[in-house]
C-alpha positions as CSV (number, residue, x, y, z in Angstrom):
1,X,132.9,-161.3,210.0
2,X,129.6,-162.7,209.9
3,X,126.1,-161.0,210.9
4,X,123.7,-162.4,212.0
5,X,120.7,-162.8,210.0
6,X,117.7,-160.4,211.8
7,X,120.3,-157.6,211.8
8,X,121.2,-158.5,208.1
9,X,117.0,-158.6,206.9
10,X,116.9,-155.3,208.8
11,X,119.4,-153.6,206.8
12,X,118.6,-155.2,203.6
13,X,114.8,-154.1,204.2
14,X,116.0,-150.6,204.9
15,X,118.5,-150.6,201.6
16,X,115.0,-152.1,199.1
17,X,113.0,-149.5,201.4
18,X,115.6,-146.6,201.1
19,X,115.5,-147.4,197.4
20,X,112.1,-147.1,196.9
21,X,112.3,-144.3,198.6
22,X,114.6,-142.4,196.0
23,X,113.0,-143.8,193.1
24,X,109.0,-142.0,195.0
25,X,111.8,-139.1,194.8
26,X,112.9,-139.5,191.2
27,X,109.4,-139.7,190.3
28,X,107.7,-137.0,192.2
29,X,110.3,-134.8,190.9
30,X,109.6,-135.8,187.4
31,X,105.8,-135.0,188.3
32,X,107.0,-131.6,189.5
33,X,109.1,-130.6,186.5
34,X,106.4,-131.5,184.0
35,X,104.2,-129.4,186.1
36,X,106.8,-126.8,186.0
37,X,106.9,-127.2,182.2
38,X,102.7,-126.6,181.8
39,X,102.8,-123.6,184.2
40,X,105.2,-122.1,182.1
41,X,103.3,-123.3,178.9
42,X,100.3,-121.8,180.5
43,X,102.1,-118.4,181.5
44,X,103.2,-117.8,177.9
45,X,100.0,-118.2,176.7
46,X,98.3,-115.8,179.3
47,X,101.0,-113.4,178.5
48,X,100.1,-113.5,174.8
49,X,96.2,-113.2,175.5
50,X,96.8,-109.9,177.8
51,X,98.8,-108.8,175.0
52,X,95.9,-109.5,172.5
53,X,93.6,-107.6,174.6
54,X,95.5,-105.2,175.6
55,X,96.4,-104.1,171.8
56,X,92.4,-105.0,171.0
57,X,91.2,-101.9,173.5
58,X,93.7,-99.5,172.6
59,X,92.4,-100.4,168.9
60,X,88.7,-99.9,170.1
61,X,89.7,-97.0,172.2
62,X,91.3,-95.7,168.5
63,X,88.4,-96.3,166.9
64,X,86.0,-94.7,169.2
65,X,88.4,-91.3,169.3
66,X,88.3,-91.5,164.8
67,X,84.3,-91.9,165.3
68,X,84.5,-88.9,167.8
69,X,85.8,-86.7,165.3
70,X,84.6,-87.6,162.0
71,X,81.3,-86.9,164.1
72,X,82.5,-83.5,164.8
73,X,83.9,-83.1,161.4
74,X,80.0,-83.9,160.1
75,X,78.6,-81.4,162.3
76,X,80.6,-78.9,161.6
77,X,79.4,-79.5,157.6
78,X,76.0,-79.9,158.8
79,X,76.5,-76.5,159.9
80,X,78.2,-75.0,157.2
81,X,75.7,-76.9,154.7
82,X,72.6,-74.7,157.0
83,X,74.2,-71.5,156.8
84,X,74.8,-71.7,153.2
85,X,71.5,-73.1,152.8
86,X,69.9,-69.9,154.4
87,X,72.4,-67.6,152.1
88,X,70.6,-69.2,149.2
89,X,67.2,-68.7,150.7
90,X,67.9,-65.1,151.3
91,X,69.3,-64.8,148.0
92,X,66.2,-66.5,146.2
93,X,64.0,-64.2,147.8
94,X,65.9,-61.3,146.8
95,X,65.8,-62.6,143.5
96,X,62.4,-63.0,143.3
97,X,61.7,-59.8,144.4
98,X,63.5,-58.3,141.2
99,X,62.0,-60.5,139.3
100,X,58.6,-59.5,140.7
101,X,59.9,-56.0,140.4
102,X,60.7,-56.6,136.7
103,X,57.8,-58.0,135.6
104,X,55.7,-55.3,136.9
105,X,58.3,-53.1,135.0
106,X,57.4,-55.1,132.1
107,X,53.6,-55.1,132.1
108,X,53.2,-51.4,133.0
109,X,56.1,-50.6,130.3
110,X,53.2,-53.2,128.0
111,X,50.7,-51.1,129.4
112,X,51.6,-47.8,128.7
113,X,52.4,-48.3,124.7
């Protein structure tokens, strides 16, 4: 059977047009999938940077807390250091005192021969 040849341009514009068509869809879905791909690329690499951060504060919170108590750990010593500094003051004194004592032993014991 034989067409005639308006109807027949139609159809073959719509089958070139219908084709272009599906190939704007091929490559708009190409587009799409490499965008898919970067997003995902991109994703991975935020995940890894939280991860980073995340295990960079708890190290600086770590830190901070070992800084916290060596600091108590030197005041305590500071302490420690003062009250055993003011033992050995009180025990120079004292000891100064006998020897004050003894040397006035001495020089009356010189004295008194």
């Amino acid at each position: 059977k034989v067409l005639e040849p308006e109807p027949q341009q139609e159809s073959s514009d719509f089958k070139e047009e219908c084709q272009e068509f599906v190939d704007k869809i091929s490559q708009y879905q190409k587009i799409v999938e490499g965008l898919i791909e970067v997003k995902d690329e991109m994703t991975k690499e935020v995940e890894t940077e939280k991860m980073k951060a995340i295990g960079a504060r708890n190290l600086l919170k770590t830190v901070a807390k070992q800084r916290e108590a060596q600091q108590q750990q030197l005041q305590t010593l500071i302490a420690e250091k003062k009250m055993q500094h003011e033992r050995y003051c009180i025990q120079y004194e004292a000891l100064r005192r006998v020897e004050s004592e003894q040397n006035e032993f001495i020089d009356q014991f010189v004295l008194q021969k």
